[in-house]
C-alpha positions in Angstrom: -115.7 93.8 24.4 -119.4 94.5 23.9 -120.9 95.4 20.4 -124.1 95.3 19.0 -124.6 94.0 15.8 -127.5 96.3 13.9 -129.0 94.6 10.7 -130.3 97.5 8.7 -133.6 97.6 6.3 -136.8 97.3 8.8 -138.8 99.7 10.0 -139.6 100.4 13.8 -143.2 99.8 14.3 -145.4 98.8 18.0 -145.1 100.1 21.0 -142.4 100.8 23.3 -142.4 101.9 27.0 -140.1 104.7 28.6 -138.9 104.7 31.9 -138.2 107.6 34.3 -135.0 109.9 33.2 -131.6 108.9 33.8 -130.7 112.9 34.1 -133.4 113.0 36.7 -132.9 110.0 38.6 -129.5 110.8 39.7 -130.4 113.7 40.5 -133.1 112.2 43.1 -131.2 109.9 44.7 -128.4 112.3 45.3 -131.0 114.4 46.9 -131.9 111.6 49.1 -128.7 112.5 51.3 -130.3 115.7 52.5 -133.1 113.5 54.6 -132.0 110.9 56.9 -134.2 107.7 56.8 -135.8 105.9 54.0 -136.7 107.4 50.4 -138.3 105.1 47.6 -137.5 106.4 44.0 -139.9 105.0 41.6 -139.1 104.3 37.8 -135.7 104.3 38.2 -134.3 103.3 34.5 -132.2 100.3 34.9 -128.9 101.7 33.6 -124.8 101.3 34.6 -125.0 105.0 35.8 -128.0 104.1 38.4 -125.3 101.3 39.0 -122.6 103.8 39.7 -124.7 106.2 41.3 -125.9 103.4 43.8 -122.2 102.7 45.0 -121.7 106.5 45.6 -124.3 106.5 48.0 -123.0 103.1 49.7 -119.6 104.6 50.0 -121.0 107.5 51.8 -123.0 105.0 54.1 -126.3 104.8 52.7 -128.0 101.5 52.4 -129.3 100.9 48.6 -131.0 98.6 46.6 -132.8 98.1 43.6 -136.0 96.4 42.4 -136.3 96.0 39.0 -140.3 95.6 37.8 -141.4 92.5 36.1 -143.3 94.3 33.2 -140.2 94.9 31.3 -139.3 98.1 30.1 -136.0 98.8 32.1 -137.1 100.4 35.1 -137.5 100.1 38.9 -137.5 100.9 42.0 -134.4 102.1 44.2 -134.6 102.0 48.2 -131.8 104.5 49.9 -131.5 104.4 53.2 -129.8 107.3 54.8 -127.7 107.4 57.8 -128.2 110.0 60.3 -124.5 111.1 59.6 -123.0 109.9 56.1 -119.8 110.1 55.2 -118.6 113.0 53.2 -115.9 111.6 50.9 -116.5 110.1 47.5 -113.9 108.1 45.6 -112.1 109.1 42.2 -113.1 105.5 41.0 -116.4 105.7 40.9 -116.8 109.7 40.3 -114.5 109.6 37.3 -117.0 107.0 35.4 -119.8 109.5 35.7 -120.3 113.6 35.9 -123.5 113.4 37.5 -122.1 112.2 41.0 -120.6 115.5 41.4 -124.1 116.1 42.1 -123.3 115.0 46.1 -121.5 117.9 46.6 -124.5 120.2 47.8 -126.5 118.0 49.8 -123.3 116.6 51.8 -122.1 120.5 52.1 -125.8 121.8 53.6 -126.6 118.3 55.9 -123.1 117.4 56.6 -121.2 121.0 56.7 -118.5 119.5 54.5 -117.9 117.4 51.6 -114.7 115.9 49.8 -116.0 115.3 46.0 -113.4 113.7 43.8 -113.5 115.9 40.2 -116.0 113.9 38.1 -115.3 112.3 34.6 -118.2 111.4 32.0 -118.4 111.7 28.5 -115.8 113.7 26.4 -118.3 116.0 24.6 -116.5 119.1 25.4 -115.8 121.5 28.4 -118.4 120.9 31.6 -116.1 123.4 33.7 -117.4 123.4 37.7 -116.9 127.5 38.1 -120.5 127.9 39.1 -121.2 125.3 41.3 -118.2 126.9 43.0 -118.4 130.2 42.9 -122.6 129.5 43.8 -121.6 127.1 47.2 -119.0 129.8 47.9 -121.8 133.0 48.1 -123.6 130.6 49.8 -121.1 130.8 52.6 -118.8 127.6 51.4 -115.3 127.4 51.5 -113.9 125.3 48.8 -110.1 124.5 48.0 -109.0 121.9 45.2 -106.7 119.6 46.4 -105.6 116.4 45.1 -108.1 116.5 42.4 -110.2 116.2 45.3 -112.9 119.5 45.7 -112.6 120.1 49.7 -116.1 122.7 51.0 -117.0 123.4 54.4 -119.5 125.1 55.5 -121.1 125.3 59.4 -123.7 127.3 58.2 -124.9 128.1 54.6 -127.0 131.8 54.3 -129.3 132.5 51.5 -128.0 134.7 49.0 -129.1 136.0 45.4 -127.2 133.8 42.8 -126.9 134.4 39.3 -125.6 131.8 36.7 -123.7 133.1 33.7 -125.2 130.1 32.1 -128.7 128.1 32.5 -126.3 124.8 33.8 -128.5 121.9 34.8 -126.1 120.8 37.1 -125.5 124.0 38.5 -129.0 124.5 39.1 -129.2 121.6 41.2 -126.8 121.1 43.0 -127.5 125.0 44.2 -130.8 124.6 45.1 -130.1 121.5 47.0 -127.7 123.6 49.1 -129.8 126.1 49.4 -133.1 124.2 51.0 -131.3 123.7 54.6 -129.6 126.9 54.6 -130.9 129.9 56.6 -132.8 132.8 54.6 -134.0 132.8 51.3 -131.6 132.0 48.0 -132.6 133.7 44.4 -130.5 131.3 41.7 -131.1 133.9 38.2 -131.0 132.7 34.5 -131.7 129.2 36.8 -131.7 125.8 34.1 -135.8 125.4 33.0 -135.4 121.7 32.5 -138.3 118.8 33.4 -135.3 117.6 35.3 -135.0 120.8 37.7 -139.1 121.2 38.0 -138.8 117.3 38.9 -135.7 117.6 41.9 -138.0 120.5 42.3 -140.5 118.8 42.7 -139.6 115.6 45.2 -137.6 118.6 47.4 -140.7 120.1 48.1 -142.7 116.8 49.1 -139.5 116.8 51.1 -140.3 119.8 53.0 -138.4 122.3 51.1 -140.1 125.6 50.2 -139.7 126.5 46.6 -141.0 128.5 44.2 -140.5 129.3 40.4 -138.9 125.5 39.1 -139.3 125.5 35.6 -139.0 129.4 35.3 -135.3 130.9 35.3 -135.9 132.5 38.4 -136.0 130.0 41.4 -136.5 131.0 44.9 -135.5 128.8 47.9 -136.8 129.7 51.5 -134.4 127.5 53.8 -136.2 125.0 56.4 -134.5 123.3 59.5 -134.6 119.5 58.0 -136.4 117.4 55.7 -138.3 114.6 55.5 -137.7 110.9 53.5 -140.2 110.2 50.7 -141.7 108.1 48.1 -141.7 109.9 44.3 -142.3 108.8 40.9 -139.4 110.0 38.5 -140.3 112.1 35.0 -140.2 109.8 32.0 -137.3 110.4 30.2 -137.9 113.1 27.2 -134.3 112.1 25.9 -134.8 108.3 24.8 -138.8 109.4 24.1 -137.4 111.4 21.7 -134.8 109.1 20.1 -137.8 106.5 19.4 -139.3 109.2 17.4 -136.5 110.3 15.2 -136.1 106.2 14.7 -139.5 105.7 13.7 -139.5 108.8 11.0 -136.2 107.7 10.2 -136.7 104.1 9.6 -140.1 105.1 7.9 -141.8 103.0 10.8 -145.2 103.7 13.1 -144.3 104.0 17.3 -146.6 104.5 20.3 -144.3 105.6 22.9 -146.0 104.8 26.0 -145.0 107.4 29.0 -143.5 110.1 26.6 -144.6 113.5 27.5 -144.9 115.7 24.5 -145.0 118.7 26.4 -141.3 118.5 26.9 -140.5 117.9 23.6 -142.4 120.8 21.8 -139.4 121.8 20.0 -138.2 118.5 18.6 -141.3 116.8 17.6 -142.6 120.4 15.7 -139.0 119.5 13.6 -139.8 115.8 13.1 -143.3 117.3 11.8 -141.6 120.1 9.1 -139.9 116.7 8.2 -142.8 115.1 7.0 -143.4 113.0 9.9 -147.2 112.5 11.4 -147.2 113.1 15.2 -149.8 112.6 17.7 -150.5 112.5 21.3 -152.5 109.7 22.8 -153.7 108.4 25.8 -150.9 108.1 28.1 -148.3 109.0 25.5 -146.9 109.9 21.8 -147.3 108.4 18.3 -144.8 109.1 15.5 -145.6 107.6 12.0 -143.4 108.5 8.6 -144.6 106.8 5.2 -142.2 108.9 3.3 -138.1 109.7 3.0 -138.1 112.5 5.7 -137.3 116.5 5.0 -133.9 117.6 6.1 -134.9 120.5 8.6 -132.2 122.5 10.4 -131.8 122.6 14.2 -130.2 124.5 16.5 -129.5 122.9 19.7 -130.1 125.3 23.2 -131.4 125.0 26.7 -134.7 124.2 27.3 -137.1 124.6 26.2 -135.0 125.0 22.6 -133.7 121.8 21.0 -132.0 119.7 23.3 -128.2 118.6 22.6 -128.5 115.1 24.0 -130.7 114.7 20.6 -128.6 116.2 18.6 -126.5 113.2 17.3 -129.9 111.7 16.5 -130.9 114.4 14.0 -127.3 114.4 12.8 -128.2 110.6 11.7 -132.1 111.5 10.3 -130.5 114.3 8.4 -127.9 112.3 6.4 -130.7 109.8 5.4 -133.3 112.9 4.7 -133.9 114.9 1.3 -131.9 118.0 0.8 -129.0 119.5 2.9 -129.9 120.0 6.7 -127.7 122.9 8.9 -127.2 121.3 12.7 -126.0 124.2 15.1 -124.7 123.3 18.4 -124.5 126.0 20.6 -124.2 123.9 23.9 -121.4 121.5 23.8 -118.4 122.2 21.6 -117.6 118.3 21.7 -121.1 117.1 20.5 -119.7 116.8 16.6 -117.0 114.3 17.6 -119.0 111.2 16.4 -119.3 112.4 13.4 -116.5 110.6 11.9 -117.8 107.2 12.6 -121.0 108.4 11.0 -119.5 109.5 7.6 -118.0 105.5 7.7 -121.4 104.4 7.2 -121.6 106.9 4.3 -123.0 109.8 5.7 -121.9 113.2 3.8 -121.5 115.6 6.7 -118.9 118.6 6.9 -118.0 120.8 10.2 -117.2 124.3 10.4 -117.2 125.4 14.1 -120.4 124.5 15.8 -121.9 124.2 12.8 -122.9 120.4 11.0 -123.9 120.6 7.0 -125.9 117.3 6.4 -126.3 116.5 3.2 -128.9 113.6 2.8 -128.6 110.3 1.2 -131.3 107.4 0.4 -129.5 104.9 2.5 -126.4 104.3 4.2 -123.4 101.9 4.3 -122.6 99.6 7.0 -119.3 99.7 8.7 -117.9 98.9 12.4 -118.0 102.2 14.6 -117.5 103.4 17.7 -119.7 105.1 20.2 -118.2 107.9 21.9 -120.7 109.0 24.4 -123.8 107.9 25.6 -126.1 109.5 22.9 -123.5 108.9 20.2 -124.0 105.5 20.5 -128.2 106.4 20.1 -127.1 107.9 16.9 -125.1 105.4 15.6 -127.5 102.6 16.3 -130.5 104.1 14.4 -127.9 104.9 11.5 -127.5 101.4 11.6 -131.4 100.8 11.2 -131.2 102.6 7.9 -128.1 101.0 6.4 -127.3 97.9 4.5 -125.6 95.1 6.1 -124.3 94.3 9.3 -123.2 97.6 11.4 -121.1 96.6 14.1 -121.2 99.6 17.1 -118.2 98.8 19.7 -117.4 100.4 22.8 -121.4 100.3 23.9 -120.6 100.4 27.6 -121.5 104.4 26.8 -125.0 103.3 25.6 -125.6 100.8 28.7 -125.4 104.5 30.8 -128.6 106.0 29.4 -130.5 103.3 27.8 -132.1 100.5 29.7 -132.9 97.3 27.9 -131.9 99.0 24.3 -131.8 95.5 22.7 -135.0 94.0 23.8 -136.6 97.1 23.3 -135.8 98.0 19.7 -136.7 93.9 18.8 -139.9 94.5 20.5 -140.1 97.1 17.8 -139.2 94.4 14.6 -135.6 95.7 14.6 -132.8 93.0 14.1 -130.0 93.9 16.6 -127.8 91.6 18.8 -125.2 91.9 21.8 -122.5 90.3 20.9 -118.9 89.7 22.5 -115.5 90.7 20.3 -111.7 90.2 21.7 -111.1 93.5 23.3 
């Protein structure tokens, strides 16, 4: 078993690089299905998901392979090469590791005219039901049955249709649009997701060939077209882990350039890491976040973009408990998000739930303890609690961390951070 070891008492300070966006990425190479020939995904973080992701692709025909650059920094470039008729089945194995291959299912159903998508797994962080990628494919013209814990869609044909999502869901969003690029007429998706990830997909669909309109609004209009093309594209940095070097450097009191962050699509969080006290800056090609002081505790409520987003949520948990005064965290997005907050009140944090609700009340340092990460941004959490505690902090079970952050080790040493990968009996 896997654990880093964080040694707490240094601040973060230097510069660290950010690679393209792990809830983009897979995105992009799923979409690589709907064009057969060769597409070349740059910035590419090197993460197990990618990993995962890649072995979807392979079981569904496609040749793959990955390049990792030789600046450092965790990312690279992936190479899919699409068959002119992939298979259309993807195994439980693989699809239970990660939510995002469901993500297959509407490219396979629009090129293929059927799919057989085992239900995905992920992390536990609360209800990710699959209703409106359903009931979306099916006005679209799918037929879906559940069999097996297999979903089973066909579809000859998929029409254009007006769509309307009871929710702004990412995933729903996407896999949508991809459906609807090769289907004939024109699909509306309403309340559509906003996020840099949909204007991205968005974005490489359209160098594609696909006609869109409206990616980044919550109206997004899709005029089918006969077939696309393979292409080369440059994934969006990842706002996520741009965003969890910044509460780290305000929480450890530290000084961080982060090179590729784009502080446009993080207007929300960074305006709360400034009501904390925190100085923030863009600069040339990126972000700089300095804190001299114990931060504020600021309350945040966490909603689709462009609101605070929940994937930072467990980060702000941690910067409150270490902040002056008594902080209010609302999650409104995943009712799950609060289950690492036991392992944080082992290092000392004093945190009490009610509901969706998180009151934070700050301390000057925490205490170190082993913990366990339960989900990929957890883990995040945990770690920079670890950064601000004394001792040895021990986080286990970082298998969920290698899914979303490439080269987390390296990178936080490059930062003056004492932490180590280390091997326990399971």
């Amino acid at each position: 078993m896997d654990c880093f070891e964080v040694t707490g008492g240094t601040a973060l300070s230097g510069r660290v690089r950010v690679t393209g966006a792990k809830n983009s990425a897979l995105k992009l190479m799923a979409a690589a299905l709907l064009a057969s020939g060769r597409t070349t995904l740059d910035e590419v973080p090197d993460i197990l998901d990618v990993a995962i992701m890649s072995e979807v692709l392979r079981r569904l025909g496609c040749g793959v392979t990955y390049e990792r650059y030789g600046t450092g920094g965790g990312g690279g470039r992936v190479v899919v090469d699409v068959p002119e008729e992939p298979s259309t089945e993807t195994d439980y194995d693989l699809v239970r590791k990660m939510r995002a291959s469901i993500s297959v299912l509407g490219p396979l159903v629009a090129r293929c005219g059927s799919a057989r998508v085992a239900l995905p797994g992920g992390d536990a962080i609360g209800s990710r039901g699959l209703d409106m990628h359903i009931s979306g494919l099916e006005r679209l013209g799918a037929t879906i049955d559940s069999e097996h814990g297999f979903l089973v869609a066909t579809a000859p044909k998929l029409t254009g249709t007006s769509l309307w999502l009871d929710f702004p869901s990412v995933g729903a969003t996407e896999n949508l649009v991809m459906a609807a690029v090769l289907a004939d007429g024109t699909t509306v998706v309403d309340n559509a997701a906003r996020e840099p990830e949909i204007v991205d997909l968005c974005s490489m669909l359209s160098a594609m060939g696909a006609r869109i309109e409206g990616a980044g609004t919550s109206t997004i209009t899709v005029e089918g077209v006969e077939e696309l093309r393979p292409v080369t594209y440059t994934t969006v940095p990842d706002r996520i882990v741009a965003g969890t070097w910044a509460i780290g450097a305000v929480m450890t009191r530290g000084d961080v350039v982060i090179e590729r962050a784009v502080p446009d699509h993080l207007t929300v969080a960074l305006a709360k890491l400034t009501d904390a006290g925190a100085h923030v800056e863009p600069v040339d090609g990126g972000l700089r976040v300095a804190m001299d002081d114990r931060p504020r505790c600021v309350d945040i409520v966490t909603l689709p973009y462009p609101g605070f987003p929940t994937d930072l949520q467990p980060m702000a948990v941690a910067l409150a408990a270490v902040s002056t005064g008594t902080a209010l965290i609302t999650e409104n997005v995943f009712e799950g998000r609060f289950m690492f907050v036991n392992e944080l009140v082992r290092l000392g944090a004093s945190v009490r739930i009610d509901g969706h609700h998180a009151v934070v009340r700050g301390r000057e340092r925490l205490s170190s303890a082993p913990v366990l990460a339960t989900d990929i941004r957890a883990g995040a959490g945990l770690i920079l609690a670890g950064l601000v505690s004394d001792g040895v902090t021990e986080v286990q079970d970082v298998h969920h961390v290698d899914r979303g952050y490439p080269d987390l080790v390296a990178q936080l040493s490059g930062l003056g951070a004492r932490v180590e990968r280390v091997q326990r009996p399971d």
